[in-house]
C-alpha positions in Angstrom: 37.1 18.8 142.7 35.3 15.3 142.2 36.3 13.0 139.6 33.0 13.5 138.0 33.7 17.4 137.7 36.6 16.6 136.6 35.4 14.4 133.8 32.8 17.4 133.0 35.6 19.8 132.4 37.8 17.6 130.1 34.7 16.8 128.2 33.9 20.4 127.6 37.5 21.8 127.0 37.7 18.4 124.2 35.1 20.0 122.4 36.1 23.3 122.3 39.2 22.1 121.0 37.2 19.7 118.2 34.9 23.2 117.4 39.1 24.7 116.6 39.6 22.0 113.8 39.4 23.3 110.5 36.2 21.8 108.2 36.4 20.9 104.7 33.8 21.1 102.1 34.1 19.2 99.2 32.1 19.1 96.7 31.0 16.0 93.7 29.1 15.7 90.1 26.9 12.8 90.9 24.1 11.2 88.9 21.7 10.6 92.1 17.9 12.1 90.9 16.1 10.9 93.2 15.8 11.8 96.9 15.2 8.6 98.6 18.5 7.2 96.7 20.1 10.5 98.3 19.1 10.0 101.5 20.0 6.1 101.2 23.9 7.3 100.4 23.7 10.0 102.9 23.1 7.4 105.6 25.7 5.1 104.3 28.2 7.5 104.2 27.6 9.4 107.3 27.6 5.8 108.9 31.0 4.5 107.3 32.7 8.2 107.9 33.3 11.0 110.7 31.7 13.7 108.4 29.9 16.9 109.8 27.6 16.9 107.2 26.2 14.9 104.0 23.7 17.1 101.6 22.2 16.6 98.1 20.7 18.9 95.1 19.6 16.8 93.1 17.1 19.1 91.3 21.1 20.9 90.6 22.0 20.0 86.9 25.3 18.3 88.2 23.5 16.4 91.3 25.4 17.9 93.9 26.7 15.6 96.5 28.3 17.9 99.5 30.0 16.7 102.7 31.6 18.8 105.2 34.2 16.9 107.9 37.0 17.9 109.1 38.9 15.1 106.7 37.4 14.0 103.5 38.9 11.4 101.2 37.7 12.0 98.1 38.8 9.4 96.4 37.4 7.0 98.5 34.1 8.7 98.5 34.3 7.9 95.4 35.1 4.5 95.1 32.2 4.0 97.7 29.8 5.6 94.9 31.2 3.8 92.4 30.2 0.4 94.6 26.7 1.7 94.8 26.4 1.6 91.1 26.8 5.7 91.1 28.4 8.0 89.4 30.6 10.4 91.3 33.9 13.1 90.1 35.4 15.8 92.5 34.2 19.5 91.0 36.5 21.7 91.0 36.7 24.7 92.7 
């Protein structure tokens, strides 16, 4: 087996171990409204964070922000809101 065929088959058995780990979902009240301030935040998050995912409702009377990753730090999430000039709380489950 070549090293490159080698290389190919630890590649793929890394990401069938990455598809094992579990993903998180959590969940936050924001006061985002409007989309292109949503999609501004998305970016900045997804770039700052490993996350899966990054959505918004805001047409949802509590603004959903939602992020999937296999970690999520709320708090800092948060905090990073918080330096945006945004509100931003954890709903519970």
């Amino acid at each position: 087996m070549s090293l490159a065929q080698m290389l190919v088959a630890l590649l793929l058995v890394w990401g069938c171990l990455i598809k094992t780990i579990p993903t998180m979902i959590e969940v936050f009240k924001t006061d985002v409204t409007e989309v292109a301030v949503a999609a501004y935040v998305r970016k900045k998050l997804m770039a700052n964070y490993d996350l899966k995912e990054v959505s918004f409702d805001v047409q949802d009377c509590d603004h959903v922000l939602r992020i999937e990753s296999h970690k999520v730090d709320s708090m800092q999430v948060i905090t990073d809101m918080e330096a945006l000039g945004l509100q931003c709380s954890v709903l519970p489950d």
